[in-house]
Each structure stands twice: as C-alpha cells, then as structure tokens.
N, C-alpha and C positions, 0 to 999 in steps of 0.2 A: 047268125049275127054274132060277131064277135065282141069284146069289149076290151077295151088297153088297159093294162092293169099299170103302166109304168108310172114313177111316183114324178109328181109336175116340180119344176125346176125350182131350186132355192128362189127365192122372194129376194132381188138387190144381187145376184150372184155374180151378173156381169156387169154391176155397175163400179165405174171406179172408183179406186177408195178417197177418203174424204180426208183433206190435210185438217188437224185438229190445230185447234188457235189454241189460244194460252186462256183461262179464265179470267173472266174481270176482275175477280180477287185479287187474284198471284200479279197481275197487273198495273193494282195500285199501290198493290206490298211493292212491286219492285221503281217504281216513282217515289214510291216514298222514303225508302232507302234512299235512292238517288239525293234527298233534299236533307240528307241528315244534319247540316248545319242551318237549318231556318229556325230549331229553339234557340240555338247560343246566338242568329242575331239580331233576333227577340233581348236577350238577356245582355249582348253586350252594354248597354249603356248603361246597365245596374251594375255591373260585373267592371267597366272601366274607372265608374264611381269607387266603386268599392275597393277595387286594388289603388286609387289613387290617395284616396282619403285611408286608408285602415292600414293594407299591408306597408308600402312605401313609408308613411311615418312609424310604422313596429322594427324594419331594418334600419330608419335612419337614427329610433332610439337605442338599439343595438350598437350602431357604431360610433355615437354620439358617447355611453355608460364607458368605451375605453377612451376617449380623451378629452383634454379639457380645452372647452368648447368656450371661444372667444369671438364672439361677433364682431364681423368687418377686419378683425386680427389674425383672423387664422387659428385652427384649432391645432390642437398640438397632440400626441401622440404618451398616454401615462400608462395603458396596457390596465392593468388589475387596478390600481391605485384608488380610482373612484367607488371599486366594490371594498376596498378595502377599510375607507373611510369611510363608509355605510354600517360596515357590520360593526365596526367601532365604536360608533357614535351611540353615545347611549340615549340620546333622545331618539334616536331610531330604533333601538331595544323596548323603551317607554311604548312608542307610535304602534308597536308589534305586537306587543303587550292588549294593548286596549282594541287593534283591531282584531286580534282574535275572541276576544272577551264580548265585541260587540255580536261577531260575527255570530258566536254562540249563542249569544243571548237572542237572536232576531231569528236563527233558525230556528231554536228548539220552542222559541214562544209562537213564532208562525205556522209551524207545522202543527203545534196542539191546538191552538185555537182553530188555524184550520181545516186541521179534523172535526172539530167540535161543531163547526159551525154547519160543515158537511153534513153531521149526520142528525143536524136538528134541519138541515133544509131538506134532506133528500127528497123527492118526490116528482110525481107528476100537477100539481094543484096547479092553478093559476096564481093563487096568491102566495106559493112559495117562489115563482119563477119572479113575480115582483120584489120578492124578498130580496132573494139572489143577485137581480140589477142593482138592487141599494146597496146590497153589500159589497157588491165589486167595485163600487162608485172609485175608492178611495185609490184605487191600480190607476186608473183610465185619468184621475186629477195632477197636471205636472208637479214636481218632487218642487218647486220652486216655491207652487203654492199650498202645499202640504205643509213643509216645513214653516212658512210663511204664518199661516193657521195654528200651530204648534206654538210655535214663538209667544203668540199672540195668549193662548191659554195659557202658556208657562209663566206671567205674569208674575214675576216673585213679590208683591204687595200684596194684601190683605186681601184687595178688589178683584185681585185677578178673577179670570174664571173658577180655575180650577181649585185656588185659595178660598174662595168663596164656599166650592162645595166640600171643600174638608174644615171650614169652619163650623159648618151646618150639623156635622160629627164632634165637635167640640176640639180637632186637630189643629196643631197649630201654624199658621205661611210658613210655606217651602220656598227656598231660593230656584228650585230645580235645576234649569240648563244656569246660574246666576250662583249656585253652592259646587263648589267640588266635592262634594258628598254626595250629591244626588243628579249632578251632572248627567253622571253616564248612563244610568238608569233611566231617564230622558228622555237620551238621545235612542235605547234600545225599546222604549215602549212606542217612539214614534215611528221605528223603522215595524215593528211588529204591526201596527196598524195600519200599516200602508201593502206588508207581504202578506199578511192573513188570509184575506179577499183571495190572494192570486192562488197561496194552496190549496183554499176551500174548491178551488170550480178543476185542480188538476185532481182532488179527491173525488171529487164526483162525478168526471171522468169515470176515475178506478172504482168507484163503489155501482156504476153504470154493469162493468164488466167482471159482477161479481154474481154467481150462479144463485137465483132464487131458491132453487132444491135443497141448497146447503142449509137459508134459514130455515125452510120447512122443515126438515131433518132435526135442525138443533131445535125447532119447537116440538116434535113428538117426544125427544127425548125428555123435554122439560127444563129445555136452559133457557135460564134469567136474560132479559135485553143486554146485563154485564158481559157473560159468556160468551151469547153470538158475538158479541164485539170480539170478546179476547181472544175465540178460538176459531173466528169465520172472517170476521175484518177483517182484523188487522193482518193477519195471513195472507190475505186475499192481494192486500194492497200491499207487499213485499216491495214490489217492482217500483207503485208509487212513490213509496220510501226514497226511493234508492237515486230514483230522480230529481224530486223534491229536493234531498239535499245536498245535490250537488249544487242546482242552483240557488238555494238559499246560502249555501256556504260562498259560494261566487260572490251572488250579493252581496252577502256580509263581506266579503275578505278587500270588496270594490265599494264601500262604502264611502262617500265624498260630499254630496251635496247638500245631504241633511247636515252631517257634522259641521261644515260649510256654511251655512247658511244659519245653522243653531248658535253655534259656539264659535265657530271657528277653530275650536279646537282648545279651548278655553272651558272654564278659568286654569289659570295655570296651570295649563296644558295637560289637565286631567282628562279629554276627551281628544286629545292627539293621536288623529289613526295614520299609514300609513302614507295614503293618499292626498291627506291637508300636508304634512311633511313632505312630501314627496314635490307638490304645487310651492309653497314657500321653498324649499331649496333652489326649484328650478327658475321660477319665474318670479317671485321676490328679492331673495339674496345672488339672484343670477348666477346661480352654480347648476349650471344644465346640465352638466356631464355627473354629476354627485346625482341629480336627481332623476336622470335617465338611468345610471345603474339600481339605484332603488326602484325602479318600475319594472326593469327587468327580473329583477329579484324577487318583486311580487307576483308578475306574471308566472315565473316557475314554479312559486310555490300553491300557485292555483291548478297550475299544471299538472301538478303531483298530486297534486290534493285528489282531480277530478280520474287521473289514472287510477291513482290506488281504489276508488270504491270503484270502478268501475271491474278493476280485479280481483278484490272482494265478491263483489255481485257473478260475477263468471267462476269462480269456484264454487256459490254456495250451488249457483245454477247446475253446475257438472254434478 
C-alpha cells in the first residue's frame, strides 16, 4: 500500500481575486472634502455682519480723513489737508498727551493689581472660585454702568461716598472727576478697576501653565514665597506679559466711554483723550473729515504700537 506524499493545493488558489472597495474611513474623508464650504456657510451671516458694520465704515473713514465731507453738498477732494490740521492742533497734541498718560496708567495699574489678585486667588478651593466670580463682576457690568456708579461715589461734597471715607481719616473733600487736579487720576483709578478682574483670570490662565517642580525645586533650595515670584513667576508668565499689554494698551489708547460719561473730557479739558476729541470734531462741530483723519491716525498708532511688541516678543523668543 502506497501512500501520496504530494502537498494538497493552496487553500483560495483558484478562487478569483477579490476587487477591494475603498474603506469607510477614506470614504467619509473624501465626502467631507467634497463639503468644505458648510463652515463658511455656517459663518456667513456673522461674517456679512461683520464686513458690513466694521470693515465697510474703516474704508469709508479712510476716504472720508482726505476730504471735506459735506452732507447732501457733496464732499470735496483736500488730499493731506485734514491730517494736517490734526497734527497742528494743539488741542489734539493736549488730547494725545493724556491719552497716553491714561493709557499708562490703566495698564501698569491693571496688570499689578492683577497679578496680585492672581496669586492671592490661585487655587483649586471652592471658596476661592467664589472669590474669583466677585472679582470678575466688575468686566461682565456694562461701562455705562460702571462709570455711572463712579460718578456717583466721585461726589465732590462732604456727603459724597468716598468724601465721607477720607473724612473718617481726617482728609479733607476732593473735587475728583469736578478738580483738574485730580480729574485724571479718576478717571485712571476707574479704568483700573474695571481692567484688573480681566488680567487677574488671563494670569491664572498662565500661572495654571506653570510647572509645579520648579516651586518644589525653589523650596529645597530655600527660597522666600519673594523669590519663587521673582525667579519662577514672573519668568514663567513672560508670554502673559506680553499679551496682557498689548491689550491693555489698546484699551488705554481706545479709551471713550468712561471719559464720556465722567467728564466729558472736562473740567477744562484736563481729561481730553483722543477719542472724546475725535467724537466732538466729527459729530459736534460737524468737521467729519478732521475727525476721520484723527481716527485714522490713532488706529496706526495702535498698529504700531501692537507690531512693535510683537517684534520685540519674537526676538527675545529666537
């Protein structure tokens, strides 16, 4: 008896081959491609908003700053003339003057306090997160009733509020928003109290994305709660900085509704920023082309302003 040693035939050998489909994956990738305009038209009706209300009046202040703009009369054609009588004007020199003075004073007081406020909240507690909500109160309340509120303690009489509580020290009523002496100062403690809140919660963000190891490290070596700030903070939060003032400086340099609503820009024009000037030129004294070229003039100089630290920040980074 013999036995076949011959090896038995592949398994599928003559069966025919099998056309391969495309994967469900690669499937919906390529449908979905196909539909790449369903966000923009999700987005167009924010986006037609937007271009109609924003960009449309930024070109027609542009072309409005070279001539002089006469309603129902026809606008006339003066080229530089309007920027020329801007930079001239020395109330516009004044206006320039105090809004960068505010500007200054609402960043550098906002960003310290807070930081301050930052790193007396920091944590996970419950009763700090309550904290936190009261302290942001003052961002989230409109600037109408902010300023409103302000007004109201600025009370320059005896009874006022806050004459009250500096009598209680044996100091004597302040005129405040009511003296030009102490006008602008004011105007820069109400703007501080209302930015404060907003840098403390982009600080604790960045104090969020700052490496635990580093304070453990600075406590074996033995550094003071000072230290860690000076040599792990604030290092840390570089970046926060950097952001922080650009838009505080915006702020500031776009300052209007408190000044507006304080002063007006008063008393004798010792709180006159760029912006109440800007509003009286155009829609007071009806000189819209004067005061379209001042808005322009301010928008570059915000321009510049937000380049330059931003090429500052890219070299320290390289």
């Amino acid at each position: 008896m013999t036995v076949d040693h011959a090896k038995p035939a592949a398994v599928g050998a003559d069966r025919p081959a099998v056309k391969r489909t495309p994967a469900p994956k690669a499937r919906r990738r390529s449908d979905r491609d196909g539909k790449w305009w369903t966000p923009w038209l999700f987005l167009a009706p924010a986006l037609i908003l937007f271009v109609y209300f924003k960009f449309i009046p930024m070109i027609t202040a542009v072309t409005m700053s070279f001539q002089d703009v006469q309603p129902y009369l026809g606008n006339q054609w003066v080229g530089g003339e309007n920027y020329s009588t801007v930079l001239g004007d020395e109330a516009f020199h004044s206006a320039i003057w105090h809004t960068v003075v505010i500007a200054i004073g609402q960043t550098v007081g906002s960003m310290v306090i807070g930081l301050a406020l930052a790193l007396l909240m920091e944590g996970q507690s419950k009763r700090l997160k309550f904290l936190r909500s009261a302290a942001f109160l003052p961002v989230v309340v409109p600037i109408a009733v902010v300023a409103e509120l302000w007004r109201i303690m600025y009370h320059p009489t005896g009874d006022g509020m806050l004459n009250s509580i500096l009598g209680l020290v044996g100091l004597g009523p302040s005129g405040f928003i009511n003296d030009p002496d102490t006008s602008m100062i004011s105007v820069i403690v109400t703007g501080i109290w209302r930015g404060a809140p907003y840098d403390m919660m982009i600080f604790l963000a960045g104090l969020a994305g700052i490496d635990r190891g580093l304070y453990e490290a600075a406590t074996v070596d033995g550094a003071s709660r000072w230290r860690k700030i000076l040599h792990v903070t604030l290092p840390g939060l570089r970046s926060v900085f950097s952001i922080l003032f650009v838009l505080a400086a915006i702020r500031g340099l776009r300052v209007f509704t408190e000044v507006f609503l304080l002063t007006n820009g008063g008393p004798n024009g010792s709180t006159e920023v760029a912006m109440t000037l800007i509003y009286k030129l155009g829609l007071e004294q009806n000189r819209l082309g004067v005061g379209a070229a001042g808005a322009v003039l301010l928008f570059l100089a915000t321009l510049v302003l937000t380049l330059f630290v931003q090429v500052l920040r890219r070299r320290r980074d390289a």
